[in-house]
N, C-alpha and C positions, 0 to 999 in steps of 0.2 A: 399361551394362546397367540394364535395368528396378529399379528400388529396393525391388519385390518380391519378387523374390528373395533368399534365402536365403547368409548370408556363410558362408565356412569354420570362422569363428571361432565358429556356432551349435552347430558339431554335436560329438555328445560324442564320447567318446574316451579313453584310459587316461591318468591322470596321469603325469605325467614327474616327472625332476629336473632340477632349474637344469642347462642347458649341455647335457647328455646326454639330456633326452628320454626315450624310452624305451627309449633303446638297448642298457641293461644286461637287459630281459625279451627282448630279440630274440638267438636263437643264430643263427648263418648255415644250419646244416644243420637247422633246426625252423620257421623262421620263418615259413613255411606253416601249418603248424599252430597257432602262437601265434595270427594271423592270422587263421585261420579258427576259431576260440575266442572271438577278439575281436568278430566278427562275431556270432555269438549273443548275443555279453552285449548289443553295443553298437549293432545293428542291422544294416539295410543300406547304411549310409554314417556310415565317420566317420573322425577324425580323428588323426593318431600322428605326433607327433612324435622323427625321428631328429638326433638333436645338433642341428647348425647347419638341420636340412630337415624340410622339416613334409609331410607325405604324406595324401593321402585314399583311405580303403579304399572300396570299392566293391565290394559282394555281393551285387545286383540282377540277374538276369539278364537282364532284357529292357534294362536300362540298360549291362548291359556290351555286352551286341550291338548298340546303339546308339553305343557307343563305339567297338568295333574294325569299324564297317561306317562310320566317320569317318575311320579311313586309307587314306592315307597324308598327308591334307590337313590334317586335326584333328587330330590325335594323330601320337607316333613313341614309339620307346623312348627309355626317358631316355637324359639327353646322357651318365651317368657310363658306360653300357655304349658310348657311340658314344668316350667318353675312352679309357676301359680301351683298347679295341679297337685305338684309332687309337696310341696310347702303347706297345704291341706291333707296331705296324709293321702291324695287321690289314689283309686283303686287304679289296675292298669287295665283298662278296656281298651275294644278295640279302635274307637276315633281315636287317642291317644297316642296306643303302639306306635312305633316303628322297626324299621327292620326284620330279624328275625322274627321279633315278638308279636310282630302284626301278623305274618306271614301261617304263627304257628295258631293265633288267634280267628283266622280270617274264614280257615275253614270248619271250624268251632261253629262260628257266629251263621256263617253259610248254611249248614246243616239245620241250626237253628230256625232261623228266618226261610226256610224251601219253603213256597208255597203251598205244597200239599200238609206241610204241618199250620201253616197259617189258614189254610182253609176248615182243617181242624175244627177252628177255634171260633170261625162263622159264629155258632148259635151264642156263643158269651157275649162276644161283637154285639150281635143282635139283641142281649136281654140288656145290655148297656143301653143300647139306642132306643130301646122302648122305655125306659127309666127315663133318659133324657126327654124322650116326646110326652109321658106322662106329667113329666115335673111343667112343662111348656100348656100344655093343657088347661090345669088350673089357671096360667097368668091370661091367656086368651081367652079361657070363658069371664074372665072377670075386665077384662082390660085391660090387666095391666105390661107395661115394658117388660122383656125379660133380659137378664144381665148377660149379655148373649158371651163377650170374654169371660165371666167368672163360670160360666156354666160348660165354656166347653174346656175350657181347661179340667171342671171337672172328669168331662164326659172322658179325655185323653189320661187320666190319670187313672180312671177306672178301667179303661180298656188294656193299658199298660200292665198296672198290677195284675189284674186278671191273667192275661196271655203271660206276663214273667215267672209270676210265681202261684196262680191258682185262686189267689187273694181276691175274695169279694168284699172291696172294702166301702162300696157303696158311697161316695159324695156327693155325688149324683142327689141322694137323697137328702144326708146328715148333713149335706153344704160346708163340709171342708175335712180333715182328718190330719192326723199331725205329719203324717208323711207326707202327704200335699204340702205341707206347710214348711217342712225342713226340704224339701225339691227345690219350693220359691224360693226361698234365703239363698242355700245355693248357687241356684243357677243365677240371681242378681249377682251376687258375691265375685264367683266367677269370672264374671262380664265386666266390673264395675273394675277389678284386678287388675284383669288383662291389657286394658287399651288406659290404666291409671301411668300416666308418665314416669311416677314414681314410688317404689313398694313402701309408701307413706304409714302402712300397717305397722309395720314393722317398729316403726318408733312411736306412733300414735295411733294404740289403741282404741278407736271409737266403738261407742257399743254399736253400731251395722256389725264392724269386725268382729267382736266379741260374739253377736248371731249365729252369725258365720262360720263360727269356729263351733261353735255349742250344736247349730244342727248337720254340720258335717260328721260329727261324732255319732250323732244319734240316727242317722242317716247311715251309717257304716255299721254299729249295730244294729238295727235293723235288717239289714239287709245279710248279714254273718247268721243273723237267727233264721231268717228265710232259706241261706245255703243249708245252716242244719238242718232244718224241717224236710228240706227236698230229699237231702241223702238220707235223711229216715225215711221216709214214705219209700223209695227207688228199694231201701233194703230190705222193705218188709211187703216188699211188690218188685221180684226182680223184671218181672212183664215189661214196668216201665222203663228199662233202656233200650228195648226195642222201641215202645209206644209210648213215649213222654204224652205225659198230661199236659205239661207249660212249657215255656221255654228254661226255665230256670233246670228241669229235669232234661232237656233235650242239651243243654248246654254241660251238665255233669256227664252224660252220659261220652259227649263226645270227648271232655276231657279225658276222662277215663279212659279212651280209649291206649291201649299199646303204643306208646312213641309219641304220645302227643305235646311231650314236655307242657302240660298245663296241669294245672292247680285250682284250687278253691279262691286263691285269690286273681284268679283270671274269670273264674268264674262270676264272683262277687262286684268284679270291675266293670264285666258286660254287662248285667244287671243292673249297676247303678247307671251305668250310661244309656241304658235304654230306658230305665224310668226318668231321666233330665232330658232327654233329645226326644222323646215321645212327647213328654208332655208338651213346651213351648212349641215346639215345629208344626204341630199336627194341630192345635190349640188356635196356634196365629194363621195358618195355614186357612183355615174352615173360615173364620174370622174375615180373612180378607174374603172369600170365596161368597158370603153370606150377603157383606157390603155390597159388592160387585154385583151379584144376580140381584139385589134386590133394587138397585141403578139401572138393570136393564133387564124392563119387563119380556120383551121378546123371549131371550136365552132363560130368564125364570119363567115361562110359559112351556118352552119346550122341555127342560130338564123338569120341568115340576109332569107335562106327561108324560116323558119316556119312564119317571120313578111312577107313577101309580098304572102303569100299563103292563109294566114288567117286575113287579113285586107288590101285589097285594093285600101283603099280609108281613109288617117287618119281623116278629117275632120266627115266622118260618122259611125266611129269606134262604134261598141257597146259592153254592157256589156258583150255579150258572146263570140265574138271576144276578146276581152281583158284575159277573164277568160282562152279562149284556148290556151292564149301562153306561154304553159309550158316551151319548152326550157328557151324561154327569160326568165320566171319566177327564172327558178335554173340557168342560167349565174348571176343574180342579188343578189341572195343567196349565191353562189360560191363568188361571188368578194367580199360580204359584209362577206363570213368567213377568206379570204385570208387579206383582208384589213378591217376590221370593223372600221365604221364611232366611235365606244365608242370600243375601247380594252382596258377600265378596267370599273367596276365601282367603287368609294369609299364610303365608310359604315361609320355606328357609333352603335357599340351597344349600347341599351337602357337599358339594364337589363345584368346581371352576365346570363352568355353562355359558352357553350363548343364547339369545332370547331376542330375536327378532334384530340381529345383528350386530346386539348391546353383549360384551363380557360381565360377564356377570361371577364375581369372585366367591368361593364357597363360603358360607356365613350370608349371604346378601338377602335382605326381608323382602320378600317380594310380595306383593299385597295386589291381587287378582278379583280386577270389579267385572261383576259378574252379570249386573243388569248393565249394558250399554249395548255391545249386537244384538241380542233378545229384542229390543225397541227400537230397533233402529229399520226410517222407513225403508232402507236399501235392501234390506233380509225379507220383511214383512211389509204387507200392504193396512195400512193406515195401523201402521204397529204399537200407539198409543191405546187406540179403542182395545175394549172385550168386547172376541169374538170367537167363542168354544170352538165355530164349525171349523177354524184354520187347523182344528186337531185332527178333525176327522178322515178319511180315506181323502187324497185328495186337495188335500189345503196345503196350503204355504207353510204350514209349521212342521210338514211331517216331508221335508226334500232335506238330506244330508246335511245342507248349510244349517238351517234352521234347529234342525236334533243338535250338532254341533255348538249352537250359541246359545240354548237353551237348556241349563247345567242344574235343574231342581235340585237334582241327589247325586251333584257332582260328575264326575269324567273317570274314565280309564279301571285300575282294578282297586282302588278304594270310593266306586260308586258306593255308592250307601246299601248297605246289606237290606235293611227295613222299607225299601220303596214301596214293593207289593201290598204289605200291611198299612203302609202309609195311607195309597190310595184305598185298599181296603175300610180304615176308619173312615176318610173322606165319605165315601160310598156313603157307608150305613150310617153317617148324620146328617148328610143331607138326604134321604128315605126316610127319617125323623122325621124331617123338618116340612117334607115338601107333600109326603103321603098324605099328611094328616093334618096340614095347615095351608091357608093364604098369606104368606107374607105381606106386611104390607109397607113395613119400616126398618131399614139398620142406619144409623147413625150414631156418632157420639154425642157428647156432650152440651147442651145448646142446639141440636139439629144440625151440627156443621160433621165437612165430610173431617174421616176420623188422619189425624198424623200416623206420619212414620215413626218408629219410636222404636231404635237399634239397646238391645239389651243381649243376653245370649242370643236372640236371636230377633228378626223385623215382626214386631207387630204393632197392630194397630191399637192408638190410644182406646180404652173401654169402650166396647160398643154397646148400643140398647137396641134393644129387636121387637116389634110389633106386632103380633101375629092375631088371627078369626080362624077359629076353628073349622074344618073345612067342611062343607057344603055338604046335605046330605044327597046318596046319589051311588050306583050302584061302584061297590066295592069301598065304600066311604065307612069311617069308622072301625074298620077293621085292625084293631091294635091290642093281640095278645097281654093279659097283665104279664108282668116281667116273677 
């Protein structure tokens, strides 16, 4: 590289100690926020050292979108989540892939997630969110709190299975199910791995690890018995490779196809990684989105009319009711830029790269904070507050710069394949929540506002939610049994 540029070793960065770095200031569940602190003192690029691994933060926005629109060729995730992953026996989906394997993956998963197949699946969507507004029901006519994180985890776990593989596995109702169960352990597992300084498993087995290990298993069959089930039903119904039922069937079908060099266990990969990234992201997502409107009455007044103005009735909601509810759309958008379910991604380069003037040597961890221009007043006007309408035609969130620094479902061609169904779920829980009820409360624990709280993914410590059944009054009560 040019000898003009700028070495790693330039740029500033928090002091360490011998051996450890910085890694006694880093918590696993904060580290975002250390991160994004560090960013202000110390710029938009610098330096942090983790024990044995030296890391470069990057909070640039036009340089991070310069970076994630460099994979899958530049860049991948670092090699310790492709370790983790592989050291659990992980399937290969496609947040994982790289390379060819993503490449042959991508249009698989593509095919899968078209919106015309996720619009599909609307009326499942919908008997899920009448399930959730019925379970909410009971606790308002009686008074009581509802466990607003335990319940929409459920609600995402049941809309996932559902659209994956067909599966009405209802927790919604029975309040938990073992898959649910081996997802959590998981996706803690995971998290808890990844950003552990040291693969401490390995020589000390704790029963967490031991969990771990026992629902990753069970969690892999599972989901082996679900491939078998699809490719029976697909054989004794060849209809369904033109017209997949689920995604689980839309995604053999494309394996299948001629030259697709893919398999049952690409199959099984995407699967699992759409029931762990469904559930948390979509979960925490709604969550922050629930807190937020119910802080600011205005934006819950208007999203609470545009939803009983333009869907009626949730059980027979359709795609173009759903398409129409823009407010709800940008409060969704608003809450995932104020609280993003991912506020950073981690990198690895592949190749010698230059990044805002800095060489950057192939191997180099580069760890991209992803909430800093998003809030920043320079971009946006009073860019702390929630304010849905900056989505709208018109607002400050939707000029290039803003799209640019505003990375919900990531940059470039490993944007996230599930956005559409993402905001799709959004949609139809808050049409739950808002048709058919007056909020009146979200908080955590004690009444205080709820933490940050970095695990696979940012969500908020357990929230409890309030709710009075809503007002009789025309088109009031209208809520299809499921």
């Amino acid at each position: 590289m040019p000898s003009s540029h700028r070495t790693i070793a330039t740029l500033p960065g928090p002091r360490g100690l011998p051996l450890l770095g910085s890694a006694l200031q880093l918590h696993p569940r904060t580290i975002h926020r250390t991160m994004e602190a560090w960013s202000h003192r110390y710029g938009p690029m610098f330096r942090v050292r983790l024990g044995s691994r030296e890391a470069v933060v990057l909070a640039d926005a036009e340089a991070i979108g310069a970076v994630l629109r460099d994979r899958p060729d530049g860049f991948s995730r670092p090699v310790v989540t492709a370790d983790v992953t592989r050291e659990l026996g992980g399937l290969p989906g496609l947040t994982l892939a790289e390379g060819d394997d993503w490449r042959r993956q991508r249009r698989m998963a593509m095919q899968a997630f078209a919106p015309g197949f996720v619009k599909a699946y609307l009326p499942r969507l919908a008997q899920v969110g009448v399930r959730l507004a019925a379970r909410w029901q009971g606790a308002a006519a009686a008074g009581q709190p509802v466990a607003l994180s335990a319940d929409l985890k459920r609600y995402a776990v049941d809309v996932v299975a559902g659209l994956a593989f067909g599966a009405d596995i209802d927790t919604v109702n029975a309040g938990t199910h073992d898959l649910q169960d081996h997802i959590d352990t998981v996706l803690a597992g995971v998290a808890r791995r990844s950003l552990a300084p040291l693969p401490y498993w390995r020589w000390l087995p704790l029963p967490a690890e031991r969990r771990l290990v026992a629902s990753v298993a069970a969690l892999q069959a599972a989901i082996d018995g679900f491939v078998a089930s699809g490719r029976a039903a697909m054989a004794a119904d060849p209809a369904l490779r033109s017209h997949p039922a689920n995604l689980l069937q839309a995604l053999i079908a494309a394996a299948d196809e001629p030259g697709s060099g893919l398999g049952d266990a690409e199959v099984a990969g995407n699967v699992a990684t759409m029931l762990m990234a469904g559930e948390d992201t979509t979960a925490s997502a709604l969550s922050w989105l629930a807190w937020l409107l119910a802080h600011h009455p205005d934006a819950l007044r208007r999203a609470r009319d545009e939803v009983r103005a333009t869907v009626p009735d949730l059980a027979l909601i359709t795609p173009a009711q759903a398409d129409a509810l823009d407010y709800v759309e940008a409060c969704a958008l608003e809450a995932m830029r104020l609280k993003p379910p991912a506020p950073f991604i981690p990198l690895q380069a592949l190749r010698p790269t230059v990044v805002r003037g800095v060489a950057l040597p192939a191997g180099t961890l580069l760890w991209c904070v992803l909430r800093h221009a998003s809030v920043d007043e320079a971009l946006l006007a009073n860019a702390a507050q929630f304010r849905p309408e900056r989505w709208l035609p018109g607002g400050d969130a939707t000029t290039p710069a803003a799209r640019q620094a505003v990375l919900p479902f990531g940059a470039g061609a490993r944007t996230c394949p599930g956005r559409y169904l993402a905001l799709l779920e959004m949609k139809v829980a808050l049409v739950a929540l808002l048709g058919q009820f007056e909020l009146d409360s979200v908080t955590a624990a004690g009444g205080a506002d709820p933490a940050e709280v970095l695990g696979f993914v940012m969500a908020p410590t357990p929230l409890r939610m309030t709710l009075r059944p809503r007002a009789a009054g025309p088109g009031a009560g209208r809520l299809n049994a499921a």
